[in-house]
C-alpha positions, -999 to 999 in steps of 0.1 A, spaced: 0 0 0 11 35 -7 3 63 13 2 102 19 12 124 50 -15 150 63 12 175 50 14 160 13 -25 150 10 -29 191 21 -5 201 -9 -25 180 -34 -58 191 -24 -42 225 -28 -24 226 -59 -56 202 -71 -79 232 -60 -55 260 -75 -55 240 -111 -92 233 -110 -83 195 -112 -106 187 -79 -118 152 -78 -89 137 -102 -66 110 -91 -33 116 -83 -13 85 -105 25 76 -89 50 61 -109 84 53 -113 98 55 -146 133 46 -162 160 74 -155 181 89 -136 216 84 -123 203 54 -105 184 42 -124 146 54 -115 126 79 -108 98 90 -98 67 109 -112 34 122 -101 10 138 -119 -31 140 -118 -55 121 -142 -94 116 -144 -96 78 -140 -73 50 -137 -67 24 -163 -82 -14 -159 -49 -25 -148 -44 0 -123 -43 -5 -82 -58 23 -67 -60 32 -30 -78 59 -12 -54 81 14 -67 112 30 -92 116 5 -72 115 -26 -73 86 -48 -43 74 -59 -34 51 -91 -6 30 -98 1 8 -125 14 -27 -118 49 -25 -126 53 10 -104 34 -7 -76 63 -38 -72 83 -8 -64 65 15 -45 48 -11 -20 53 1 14 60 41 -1 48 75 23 46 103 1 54 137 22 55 169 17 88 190 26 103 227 30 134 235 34 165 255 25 169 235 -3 134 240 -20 103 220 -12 89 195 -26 71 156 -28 96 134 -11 93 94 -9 98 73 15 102 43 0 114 11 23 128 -8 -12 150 17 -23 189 2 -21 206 37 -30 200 63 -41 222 92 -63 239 120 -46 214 144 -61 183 125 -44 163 129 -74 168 91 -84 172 55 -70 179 18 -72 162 -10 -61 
């Protein structure tokens, strides 16, 4: 399962709100890339595919396809600020390194 912080889910609703994209899904990915290998990618989308897992976390539906899910099982999305920027940040228990940039992993 994959889930979101009170601090993230409050970004999404906000940025969701601010964009007029209230009651899409918010899909999570990881995709080829990166100096590790993979990274990761959110964006929001109307309705999730057939072969999508979906979950429900603080009132935000969230969709995953298969292949991302192997990767992301276990994941906290959060929401940071900090000196250097702000940003979603995962917390992902299956990650084995990750590049000195953050931005990618391996697994």
């Amino acid at each position: 399962m994959i889930s979101l912080t009170a601090k993230a889910s409050e970004k999404v609703k906000e940025i969701a709100s601010s964009e007029g994209l209230e009651g899409q899904g918010l899909r999570l990915r990881v995709v080829g890339g990166g100096c590790s290998g993979f990274s990761y990618d959110l964006y929001f989308e109307d309705t999730p595919t057939d072969m999508d897992e979906t979950f429900e976390c603080e009132g935000i539906k969230l969709y995953c396809d298969p292949l991302s899910a192997q990767y992301l099982e276990g994941t906290e999305v959060d929401y940071v600020e900090g000196l250097h920027g702000s940003g979603f940040k995962f917390n992902n228990p299956n990650v084995k390194g990750t590049c000195g940039c953050g931005s990618s992993f391996s697994a």
